[in-house]
C-alpha positions in Angstrom: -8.8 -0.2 -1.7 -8.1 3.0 -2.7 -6.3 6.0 0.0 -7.6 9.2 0.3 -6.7 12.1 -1.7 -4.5 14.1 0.7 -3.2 17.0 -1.7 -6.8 17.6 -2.9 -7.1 20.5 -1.3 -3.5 21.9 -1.0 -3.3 25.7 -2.7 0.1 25.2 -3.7 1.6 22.2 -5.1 5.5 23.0 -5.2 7.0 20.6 -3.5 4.9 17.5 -3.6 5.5 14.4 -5.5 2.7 12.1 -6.1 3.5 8.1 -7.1 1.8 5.6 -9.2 2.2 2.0 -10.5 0.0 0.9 -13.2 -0.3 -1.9 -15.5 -0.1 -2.3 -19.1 -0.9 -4.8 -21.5 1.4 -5.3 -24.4 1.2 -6.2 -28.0 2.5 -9.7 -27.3 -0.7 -9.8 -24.4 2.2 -9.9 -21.8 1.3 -7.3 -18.7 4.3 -4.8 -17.2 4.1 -2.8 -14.3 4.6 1.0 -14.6 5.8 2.6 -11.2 6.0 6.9 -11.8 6.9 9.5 -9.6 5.3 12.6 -11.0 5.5 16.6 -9.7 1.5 17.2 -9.9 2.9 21.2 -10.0 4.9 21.0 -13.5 2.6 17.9 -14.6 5.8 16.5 -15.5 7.2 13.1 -14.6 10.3 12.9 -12.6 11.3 8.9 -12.8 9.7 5.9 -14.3 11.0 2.2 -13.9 9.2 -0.6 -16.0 9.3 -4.6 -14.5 7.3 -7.7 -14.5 6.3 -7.7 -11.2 5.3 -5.2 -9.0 7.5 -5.3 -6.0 9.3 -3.1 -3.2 12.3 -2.7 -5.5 10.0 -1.3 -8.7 8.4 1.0 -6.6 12.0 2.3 -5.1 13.8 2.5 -8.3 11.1 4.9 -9.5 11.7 7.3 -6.8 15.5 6.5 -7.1 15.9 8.2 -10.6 13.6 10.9 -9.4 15.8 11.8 -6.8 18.9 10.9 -8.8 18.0 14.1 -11.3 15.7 16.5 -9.3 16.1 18.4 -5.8 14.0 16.6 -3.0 10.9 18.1 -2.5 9.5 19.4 0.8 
């Protein structure tokens, strides 16, 4: 189930941070678990952390290193 798109209509973007966790398959056919933090403004991403399982802490470490090397955002 899928959320709504709540930025979709924002004007200005500075100061949002959008998240995401995806799966990949690898080479070996082993799956990871991709968790981003990304600044939809700059379409640049601002932390990353790769695990086995998609948990709390995956998620959190992410947004961690984002906030680790860039200002909060509003």
């Amino acid at each position: 189930d899928q959320n709504p798109n709540l930025i979709r209509h924002l004007h200005d973007l500075s100061g949002v941070w959008q998240t995401d966790i995806t799966y990949i398959q690898l080479t070996n056919h082993r799956w990871v678990y991709l968790a981003t933090v990304l600044d939809p403004e700059k379409r640049k991403v601002l932390g990353y952390k790769i695990g086995d399982t998609m948990t709390a802490e995956l998620a959190t470490s992410a947004l961690q290193k984002a906030l680790d090397k860039h200002r909060k955002p509003l």
